[in-house]
C-alpha positions as CSV (number, residue, x, y, z in Angstrom):
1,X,19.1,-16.0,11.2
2,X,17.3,-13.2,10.2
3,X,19.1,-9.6,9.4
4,X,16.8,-8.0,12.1
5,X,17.5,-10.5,14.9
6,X,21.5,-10.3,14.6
7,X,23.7,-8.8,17.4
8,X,26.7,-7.8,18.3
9,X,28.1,-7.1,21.5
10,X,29.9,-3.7,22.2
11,X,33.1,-3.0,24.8
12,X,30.9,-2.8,27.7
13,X,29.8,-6.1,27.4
14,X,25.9,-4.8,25.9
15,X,24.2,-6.2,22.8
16,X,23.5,-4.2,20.8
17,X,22.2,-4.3,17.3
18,X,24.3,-5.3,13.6
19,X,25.1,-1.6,11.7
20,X,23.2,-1.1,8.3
21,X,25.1,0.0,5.7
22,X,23.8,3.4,3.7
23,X,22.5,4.3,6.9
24,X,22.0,7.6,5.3
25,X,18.8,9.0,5.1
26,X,16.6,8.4,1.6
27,X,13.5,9.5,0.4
28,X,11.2,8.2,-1.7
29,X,11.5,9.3,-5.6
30,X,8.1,9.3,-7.2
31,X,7.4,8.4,-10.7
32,X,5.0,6.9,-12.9
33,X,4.6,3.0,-12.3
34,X,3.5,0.3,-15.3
35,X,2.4,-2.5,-15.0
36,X,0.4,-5.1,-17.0
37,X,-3.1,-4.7,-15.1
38,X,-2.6,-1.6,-13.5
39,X,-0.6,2.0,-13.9
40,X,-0.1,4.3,-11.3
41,X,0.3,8.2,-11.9
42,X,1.6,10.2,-9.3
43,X,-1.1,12.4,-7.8
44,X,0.0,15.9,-9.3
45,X,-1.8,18.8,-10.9
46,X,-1.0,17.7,-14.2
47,X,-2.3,14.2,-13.5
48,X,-6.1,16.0,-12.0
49,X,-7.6,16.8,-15.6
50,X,-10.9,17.0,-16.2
51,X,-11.3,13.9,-17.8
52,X,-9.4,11.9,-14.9
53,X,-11.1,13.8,-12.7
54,X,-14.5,13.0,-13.6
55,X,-13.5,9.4,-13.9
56,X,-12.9,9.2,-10.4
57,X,-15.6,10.8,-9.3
58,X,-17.8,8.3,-11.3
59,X,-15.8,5.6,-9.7
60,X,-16.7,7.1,-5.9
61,X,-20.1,8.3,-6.9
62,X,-20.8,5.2,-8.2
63,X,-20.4,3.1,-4.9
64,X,-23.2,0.6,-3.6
65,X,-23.1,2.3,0.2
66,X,-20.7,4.3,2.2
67,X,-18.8,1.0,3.9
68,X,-15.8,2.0,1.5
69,X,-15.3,4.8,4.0
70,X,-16.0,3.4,7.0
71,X,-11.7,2.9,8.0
72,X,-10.6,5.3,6.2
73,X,-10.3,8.6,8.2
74,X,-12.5,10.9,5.5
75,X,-16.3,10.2,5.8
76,X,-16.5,9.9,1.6
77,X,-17.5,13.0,-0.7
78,X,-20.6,14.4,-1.7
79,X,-19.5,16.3,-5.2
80,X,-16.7,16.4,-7.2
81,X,-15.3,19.3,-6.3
82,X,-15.2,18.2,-2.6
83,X,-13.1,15.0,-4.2
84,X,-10.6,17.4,-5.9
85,X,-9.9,19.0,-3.1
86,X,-9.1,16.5,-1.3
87,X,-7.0,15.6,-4.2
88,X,-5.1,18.5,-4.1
89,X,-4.6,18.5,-1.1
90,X,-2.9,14.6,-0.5
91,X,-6.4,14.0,2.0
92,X,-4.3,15.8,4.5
93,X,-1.2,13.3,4.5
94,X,1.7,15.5,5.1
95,X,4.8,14.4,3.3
96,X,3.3,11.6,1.4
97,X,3.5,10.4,-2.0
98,X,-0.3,9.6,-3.7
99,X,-1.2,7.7,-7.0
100,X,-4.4,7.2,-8.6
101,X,-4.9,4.0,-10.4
102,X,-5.8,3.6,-13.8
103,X,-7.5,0.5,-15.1
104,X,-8.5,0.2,-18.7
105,X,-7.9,3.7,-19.0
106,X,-9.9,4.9,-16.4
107,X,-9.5,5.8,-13.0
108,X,-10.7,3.7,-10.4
109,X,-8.9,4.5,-6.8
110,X,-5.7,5.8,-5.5
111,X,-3.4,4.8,-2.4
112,X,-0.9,6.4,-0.6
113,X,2.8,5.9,0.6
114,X,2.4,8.0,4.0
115,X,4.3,8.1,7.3
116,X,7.7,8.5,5.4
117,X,10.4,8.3,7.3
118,X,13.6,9.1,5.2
119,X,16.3,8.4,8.4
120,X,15.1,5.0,9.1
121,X,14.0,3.6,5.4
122,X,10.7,2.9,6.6
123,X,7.5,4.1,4.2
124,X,4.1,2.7,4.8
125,X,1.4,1.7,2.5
126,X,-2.1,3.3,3.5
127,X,-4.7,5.9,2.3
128,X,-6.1,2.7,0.4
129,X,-9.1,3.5,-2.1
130,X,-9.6,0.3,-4.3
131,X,-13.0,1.1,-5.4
132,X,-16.1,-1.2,-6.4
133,X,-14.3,-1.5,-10.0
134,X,-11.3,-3.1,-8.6
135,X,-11.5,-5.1,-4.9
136,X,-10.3,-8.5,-5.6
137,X,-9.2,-8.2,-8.4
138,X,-5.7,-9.2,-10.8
139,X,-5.2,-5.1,-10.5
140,X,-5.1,-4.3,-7.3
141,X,-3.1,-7.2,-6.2
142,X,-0.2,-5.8,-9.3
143,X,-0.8,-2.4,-7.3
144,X,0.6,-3.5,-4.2
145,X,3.5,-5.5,-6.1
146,X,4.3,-2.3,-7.8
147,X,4.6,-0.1,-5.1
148,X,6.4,-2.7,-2.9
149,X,9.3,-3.2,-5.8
150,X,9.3,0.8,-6.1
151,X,10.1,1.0,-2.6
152,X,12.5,-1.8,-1.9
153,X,14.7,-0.9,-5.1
154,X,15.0,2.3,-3.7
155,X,16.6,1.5,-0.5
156,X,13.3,0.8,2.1
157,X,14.5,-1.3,4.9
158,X,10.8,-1.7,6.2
159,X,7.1,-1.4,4.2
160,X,4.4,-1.1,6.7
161,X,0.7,-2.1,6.5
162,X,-1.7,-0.5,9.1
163,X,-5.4,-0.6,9.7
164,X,-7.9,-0.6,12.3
165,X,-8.0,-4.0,14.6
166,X,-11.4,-4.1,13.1
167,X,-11.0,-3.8,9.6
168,X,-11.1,-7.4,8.7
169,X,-10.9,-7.6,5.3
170,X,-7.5,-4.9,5.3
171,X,-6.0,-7.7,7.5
172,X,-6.7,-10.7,5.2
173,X,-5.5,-8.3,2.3
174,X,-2.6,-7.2,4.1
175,X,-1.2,-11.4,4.7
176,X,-2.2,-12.3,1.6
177,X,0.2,-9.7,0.2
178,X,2.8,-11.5,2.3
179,X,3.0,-8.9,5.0
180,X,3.5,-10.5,8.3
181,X,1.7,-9.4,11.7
182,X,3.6,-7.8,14.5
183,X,0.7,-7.0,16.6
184,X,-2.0,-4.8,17.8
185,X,-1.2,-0.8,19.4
186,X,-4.5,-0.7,21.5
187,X,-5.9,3.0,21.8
188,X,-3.7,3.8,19.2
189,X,-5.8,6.9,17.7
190,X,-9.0,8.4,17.7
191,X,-10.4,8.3,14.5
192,X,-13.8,9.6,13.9
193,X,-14.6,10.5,17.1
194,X,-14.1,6.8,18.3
195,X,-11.2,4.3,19.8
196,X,-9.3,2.7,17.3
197,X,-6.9,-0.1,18.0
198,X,-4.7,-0.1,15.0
199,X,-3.5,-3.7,13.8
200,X,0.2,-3.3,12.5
201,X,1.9,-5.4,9.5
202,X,5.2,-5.4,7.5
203,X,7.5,-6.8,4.7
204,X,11.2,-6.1,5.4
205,X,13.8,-6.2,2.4
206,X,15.5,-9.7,3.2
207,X,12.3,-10.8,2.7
208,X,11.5,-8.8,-0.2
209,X,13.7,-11.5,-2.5
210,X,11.3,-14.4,-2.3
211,X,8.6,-12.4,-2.3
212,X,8.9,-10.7,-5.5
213,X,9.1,-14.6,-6.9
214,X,6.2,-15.0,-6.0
215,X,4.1,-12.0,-7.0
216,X,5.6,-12.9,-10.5
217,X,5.0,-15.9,-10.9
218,X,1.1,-15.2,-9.7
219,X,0.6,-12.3,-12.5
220,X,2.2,-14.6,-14.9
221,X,-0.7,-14.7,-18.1
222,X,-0.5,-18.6,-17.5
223,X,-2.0,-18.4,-14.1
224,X,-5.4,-17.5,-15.2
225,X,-7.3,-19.1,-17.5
226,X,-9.5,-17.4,-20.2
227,X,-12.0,-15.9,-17.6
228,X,-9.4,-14.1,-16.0
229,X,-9.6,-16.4,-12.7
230,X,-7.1,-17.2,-11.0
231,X,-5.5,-21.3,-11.0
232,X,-3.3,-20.4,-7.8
233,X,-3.9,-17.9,-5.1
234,X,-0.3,-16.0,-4.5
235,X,-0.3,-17.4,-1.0
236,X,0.7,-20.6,-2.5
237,X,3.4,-19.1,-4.4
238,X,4.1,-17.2,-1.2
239,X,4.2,-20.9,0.9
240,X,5.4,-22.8,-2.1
């Protein structure tokens, strides 16, 4: 039986549910993350140089259309200095933790760890930019395994996934990362002006073990072969 579906029944004859241990409340230490593919830099001052500045503003400038920005709650940017302020400024995510994500040594999206909530060890991953240099690729799957292992080692009971109902291809991302769905919040927000129906996901820490397996095993150098394709999606590993 799963952690989350174990009761216990109090004096009065209620159930109720199992107590968590360290039920006090934790918050989300940001630092640099490495990994093989892909390094994340927490978004910071320091990090929002000239040079990595202009590198992703070449990255967003350099987009086919303006689809990348269709879900995401900003309607894209016109000049750099409109990006960097945006930067600054955490897109307007109060209490959230950004990265930008380097690739080869250049800059090529960010994503966010928003909607912390330090009493209930739930963090969500959102604020998603992978941009034209990077969807569907060995990277950005290594981003989300980085930031799900920095948030489970430090104490996260719960990592969310959100996006519109609509957003179809943040849905087939968000199961082949192994988050399962819960279900749909209809009229949920108004983003843009219009109704959005937001489509909800998670990965709790129980679940986090086997996981993690399989994340490794997928970025393993033998499961690609010299082009750099993959020889098994990570949902088999996932299913295996």
């Amino acid at each position: 039986m799963s952690n989350n579906q174990k009761v216990q029944e109090n004096e009065y004859g209620q159930f109720i549910g199992f107590p968590v241990s360290h039920a006090l409340p934790i918050h989300f230490l940001a630092e640099t993350l490495y990994g093989k593919y892909a390094n994340l830099h927490v978004l910071s001052s320091a990090i929002l140089d000239p040079d990595r500045l202009q590198q992703i503003w070449q990255s967003v400038n350099s987009e086919g259309d303006r689809s990348c920005w269709t879900y995401l709650p900003y309607p894209g940017f016109e000049h750099a200095a409109e990006l960097q302020r945006a930067l600054e400024h955490s897109f307007g995510f109060q209490g959230s933790t950004h990265y930008l994500i380097e690739v080869n040594q250049i800059m090529v999206g960010w994503v966010g760890l928003i909607n912390q909530c330090p009493a209930d060890h739930v963090i969500e991953i959102g604020n998603v930019y992978f941009s034209h240099q990077m969807k569907q690729s060995t990277a950005s799957t290594e981003v989300i395994y980085l930031l799900l292992k920095a948030c489970f080692e430090q104490g996260f009971r719960r990592v969310e996934w959100k996006c519109d109902e609509l957003n179809q291809p943040s849905k087939r991302a968000a199961l082949r990362f192994g988050f399962q769905y819960e279900g749909t919040f209809r009229q949920h927000r108004i983003a843009k002006g219009r109704n959005r129906n937001t489509a909800w996901f998670s990965i709790l820490d129980e679940e986090w073990s086997k996981l993690e397996k399989a994340y490794l095993a997928w970025l393993k150098a033998d499961n690609f072969d010299e082009d750099g394709k993959q020889k098994m999606r990570l949902k088999e590993f996932i299913d295996d």
